[in-house]
N, C-alpha and C positions, 0 to 999 in steps of 0.2 A: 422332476425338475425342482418342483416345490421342495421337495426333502433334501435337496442338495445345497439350495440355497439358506433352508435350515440348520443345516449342520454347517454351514460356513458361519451363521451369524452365529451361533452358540460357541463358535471359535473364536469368531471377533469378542463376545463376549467376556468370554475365560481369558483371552488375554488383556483384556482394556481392565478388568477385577484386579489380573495381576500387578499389572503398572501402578492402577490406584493404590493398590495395598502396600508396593513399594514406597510407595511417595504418602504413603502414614506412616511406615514406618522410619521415614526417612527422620521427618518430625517429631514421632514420637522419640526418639532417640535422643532428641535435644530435652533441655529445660523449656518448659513454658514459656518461660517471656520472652526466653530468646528462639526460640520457634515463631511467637507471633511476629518479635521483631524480623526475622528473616522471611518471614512470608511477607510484612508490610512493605522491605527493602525490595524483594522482587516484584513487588507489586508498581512499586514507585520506578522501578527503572523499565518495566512495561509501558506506564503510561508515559514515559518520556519516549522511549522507541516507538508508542505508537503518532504521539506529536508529532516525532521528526516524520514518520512518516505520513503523517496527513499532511503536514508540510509542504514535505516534497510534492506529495499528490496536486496541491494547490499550485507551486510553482510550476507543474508540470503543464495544468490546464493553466496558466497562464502566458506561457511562453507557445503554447499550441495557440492560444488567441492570439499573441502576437505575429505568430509566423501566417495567421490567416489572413488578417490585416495588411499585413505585409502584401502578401499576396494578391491580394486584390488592389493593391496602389499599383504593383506593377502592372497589372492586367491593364488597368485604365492608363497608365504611363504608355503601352503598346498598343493601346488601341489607336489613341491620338496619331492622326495625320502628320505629315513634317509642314504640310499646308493650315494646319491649327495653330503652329507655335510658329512667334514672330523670328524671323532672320534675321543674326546676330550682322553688325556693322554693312546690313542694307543702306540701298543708294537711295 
């Protein structure tokens, strides 16, 4: 079992080398400043995709506190008696 799981990760290995060396070669390819340029440009639009998505992450737990909020007014709006709240154009 052990050796099976060895030769998968020496698989995972050789392929993830492969990928790497794609992706030098990809850059080596370029000129220098404009390899670093194009590495600094995807770097820059990562940390904007990752913004938007903390973002969202943020509006998400907020609108989930909202909705809990919520939830609990109605709970107490159902709980109340019709004997609680005063009679509209009582005599």
């Amino acid at each position: 079992m052990q050796e099976a799981r060895s030769c998968a990760n020496d698989v995972v290995d050789a392929v993830c080398d492969g990928l790497r060396q794609i992706g030098d070669f990809s850059y080596a390819i370029l000129p220098k400043d404009l390899a670093h340029a194009l590495g600094d440009l995807k770097k820059a639009v990562l940390s904007t995709v990752r913004s938007a998505v903390d973002w969202e992450i943020e509006w998400i737990d907020d609108r989930v506190a909202g909705g809990d909020r919520l939830r609990d007014e109605w709970r107490e709006k159902c709980r109340r008696t019709p004997a609680d709240e005063p009679q509209a154009g009582g005599v």
